[in-house]
N, C-alpha and C positions, 0 to 999 in steps of 0.2 A: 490249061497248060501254062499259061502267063502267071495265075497263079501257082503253081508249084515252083516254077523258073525263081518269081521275086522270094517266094520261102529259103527257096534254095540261096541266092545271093544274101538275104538276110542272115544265112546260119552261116555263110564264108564269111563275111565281114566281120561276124561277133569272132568267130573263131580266129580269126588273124587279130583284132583287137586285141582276146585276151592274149595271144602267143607275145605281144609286144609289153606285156608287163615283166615287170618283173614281179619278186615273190621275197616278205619277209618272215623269218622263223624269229619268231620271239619268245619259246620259253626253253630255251636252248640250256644246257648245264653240263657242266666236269665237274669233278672232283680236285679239291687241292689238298692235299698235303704240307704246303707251307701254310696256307691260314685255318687247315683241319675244318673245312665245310666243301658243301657244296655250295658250287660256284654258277651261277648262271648269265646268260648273254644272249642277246638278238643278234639276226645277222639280216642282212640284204642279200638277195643272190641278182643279178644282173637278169633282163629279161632273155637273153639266148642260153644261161647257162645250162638247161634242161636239156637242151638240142645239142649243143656242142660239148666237145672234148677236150678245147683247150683250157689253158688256167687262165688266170683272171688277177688285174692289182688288186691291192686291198690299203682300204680305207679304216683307219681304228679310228672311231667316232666315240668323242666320251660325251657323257651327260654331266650335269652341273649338281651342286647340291639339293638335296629333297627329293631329287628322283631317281630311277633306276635307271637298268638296262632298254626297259621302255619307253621313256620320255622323247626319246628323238623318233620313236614309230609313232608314239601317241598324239603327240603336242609338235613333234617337230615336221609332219609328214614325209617324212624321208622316202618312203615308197613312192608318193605323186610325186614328188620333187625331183629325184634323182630319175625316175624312169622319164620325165619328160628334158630336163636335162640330157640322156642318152638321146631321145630321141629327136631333140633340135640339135644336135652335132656339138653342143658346148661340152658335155663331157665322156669321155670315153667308159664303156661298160667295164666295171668294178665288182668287188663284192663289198659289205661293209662292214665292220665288226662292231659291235656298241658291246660292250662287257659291263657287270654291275658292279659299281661303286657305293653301293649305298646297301649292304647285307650285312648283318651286323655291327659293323663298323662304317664309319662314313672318308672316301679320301681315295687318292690314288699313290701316295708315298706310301712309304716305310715308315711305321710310327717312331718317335723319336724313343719311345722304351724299349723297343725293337722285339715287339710281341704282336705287332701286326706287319708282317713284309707284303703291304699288298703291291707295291713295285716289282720285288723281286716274284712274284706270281705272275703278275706279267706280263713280264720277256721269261719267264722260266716253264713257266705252266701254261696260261692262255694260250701265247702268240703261237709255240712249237703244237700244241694240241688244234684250235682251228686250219692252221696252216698246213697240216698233215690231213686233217678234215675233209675240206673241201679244196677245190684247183686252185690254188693259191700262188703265185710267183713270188718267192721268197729270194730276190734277191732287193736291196735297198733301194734300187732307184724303181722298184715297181710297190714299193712300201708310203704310206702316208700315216699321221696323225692331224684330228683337230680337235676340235672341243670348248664347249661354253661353261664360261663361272669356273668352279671348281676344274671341269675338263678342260677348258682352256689352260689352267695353271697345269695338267696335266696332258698336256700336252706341249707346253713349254719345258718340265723336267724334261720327259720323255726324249722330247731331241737334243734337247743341254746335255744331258746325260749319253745317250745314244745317236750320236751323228754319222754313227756308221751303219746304223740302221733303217733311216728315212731321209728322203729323197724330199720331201715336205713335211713341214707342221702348220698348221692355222689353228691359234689361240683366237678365241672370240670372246669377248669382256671378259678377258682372263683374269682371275684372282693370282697376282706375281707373288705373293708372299707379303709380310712385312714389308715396309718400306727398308726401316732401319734395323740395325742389331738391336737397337735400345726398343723399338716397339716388340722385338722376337721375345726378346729377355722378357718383358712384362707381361705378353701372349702365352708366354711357354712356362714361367713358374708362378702365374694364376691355375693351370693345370696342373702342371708338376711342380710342387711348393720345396721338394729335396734335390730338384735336378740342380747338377752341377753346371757352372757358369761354360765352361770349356765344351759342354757336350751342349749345349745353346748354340754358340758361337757355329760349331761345325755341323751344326745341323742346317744353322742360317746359310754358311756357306756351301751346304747342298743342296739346299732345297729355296733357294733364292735364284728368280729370274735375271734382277737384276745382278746380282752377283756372280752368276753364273755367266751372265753375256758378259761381265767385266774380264773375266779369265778366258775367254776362247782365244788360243793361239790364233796366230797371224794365218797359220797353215789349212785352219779349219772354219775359216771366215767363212768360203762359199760351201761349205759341206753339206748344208739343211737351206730349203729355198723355202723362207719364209711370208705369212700373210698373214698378219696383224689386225683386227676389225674391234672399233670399238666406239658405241652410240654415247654422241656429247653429253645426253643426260644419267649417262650412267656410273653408277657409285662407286666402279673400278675403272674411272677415266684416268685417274691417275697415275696409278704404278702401271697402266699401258702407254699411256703418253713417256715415263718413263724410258720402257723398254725399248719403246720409240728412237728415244734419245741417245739412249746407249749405244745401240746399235748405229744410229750414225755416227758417234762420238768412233765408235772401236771399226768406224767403216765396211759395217756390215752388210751387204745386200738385203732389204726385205722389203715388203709391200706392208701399207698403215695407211689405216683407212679408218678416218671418222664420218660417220652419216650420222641423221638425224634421228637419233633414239632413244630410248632404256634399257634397261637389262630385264627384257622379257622376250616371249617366243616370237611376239611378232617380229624382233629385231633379228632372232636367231634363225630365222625360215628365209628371210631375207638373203642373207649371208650365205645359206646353203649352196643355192646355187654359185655362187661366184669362188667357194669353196672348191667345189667338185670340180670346175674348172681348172681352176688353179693349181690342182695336183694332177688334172690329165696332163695339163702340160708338163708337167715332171714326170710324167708315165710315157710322154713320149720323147722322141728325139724332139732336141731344136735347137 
């Protein structure tokens, strides 16, 4: 009897274990229309979302150059991370979106020829297509973005561009663009050797971090609650020290944060947690 009693305890304890994870879908795909492929994406679902009915924030988590929609499940362990995160009270259960950047074309803008809009996919296609998907609370202050390398740079457009949309962004060794217009010019007609001087110029000033924090009205200062992360040895210490700068110069509220690193995973797992954080508290009141 003692033994069946301890069998028994054994199979309740694994089964509430596993009830406490959560669960990620990684070969997840839509269809787009604007860049005429299919589109694929990982998701996180929180560990209650099975049991419960209500909706859930969402976290758009981009990946960095070279990898895909996989890279933050594979290399970033976002499943251990974020599920013990829920579970020591730092951050509140989410869902999380990773979408792929790297399928044909590699980037999260709008190509300057204006034959790849993978921007405008999106907010036009993605976000409305998951969001309709699964329980999603689609209003902006239950919205976040973050992102390393490449995803950091795209997730700094993202909220430059859309501050009515997310309630946080956290760029981590974010790629800001060009420093100057003169390094864009040299970057953009080694590519394009016929592009015009003017369609340079305007593309720098959309798709420029720093240039973009230089224009944010006075009115829209606190609009995105920003967190900044960036490792002293790493190769894009610069244009985030930068954006650093800016942002205090134009009296910006955000959090910048230098620890001891590089620009590799073990810095970006680090960072996870204090990520997830950092946008529950935007997910909640305070």
């Amino acid at each position: 009897m003692k033994i069946v009693n301890y069998t028994f305890l054994l199979l309740l304890l694994s089964t509430i274990t596993f009830a406490q994870s959560g669960k990620v879908l990684d070969n997840l795909s839509l269809p787009s229309k604007l860049l005429k492929s299919e589109r694929k994406y990982a998701i996180y679902l929180p560990p209650d979302y099975a049991t419960s009915e209500r909706s859930y924030p969402v976290l758009y988590l981009l990946h960095g150059a070279g990898d895909n929609h996989t890279g933050w499940v594979q290399f970033g362990e976002v499943l251990n991370i974020t599920d013990k995160a829920i579970r020591d009270g730092l951050a509140t259960p989410m869902i999380i979106v990773m979408p792929d950047a790297d399928t044909g074309r590699r980037g999260y803008f709008n190509d300057v020829k204006g034959d790849w809009p993978y921007e405008d996919f999106f907010f036009q296609e993605l976000m409305p297509a998951v969001e309709k998907k699964f329980r999603i609370k689609t209003e902006k202050r239950f919205r976040a973005v973050a992102g390393l390398s490449m995803g950091g740079g795209g997730s700094f457009m993202y909220a430059l561009h859309h501050p009515e949309l997310f309630s946080s962004a956290c760029p981590l060794s974010a790629y800001t663009g060009p420093i100057t217009l003169e390094d864009a010019r040299k970057n953009m007609q080694k590519a394009n050797p016929e592009i015009q001087d003017s369609t340079i110029q305007n593309y720098f000033n959309r798709h420029n971090a720093l240039a973009l924090i230089d224009k944010i009205p006075d009115a829209q200062k606190k609009a995105v609650r920003w967190y900044i992360d960036c490792g002293d040895d790493d190769f894009l210490f610069e244009g985030n020290s930068l954006a650093h700068i800016a942002m205090r110069k134009k009296e910006i509220p955000h959090e910048f944060r230098i620890r001891d690193g590089a620009h590799n995973w073990t810095y970006w797992r680090d960072s996870l947690p204090s990520v997830l954080e950092f946008v529950s508290q935007g997910f909640h009141q305070y």
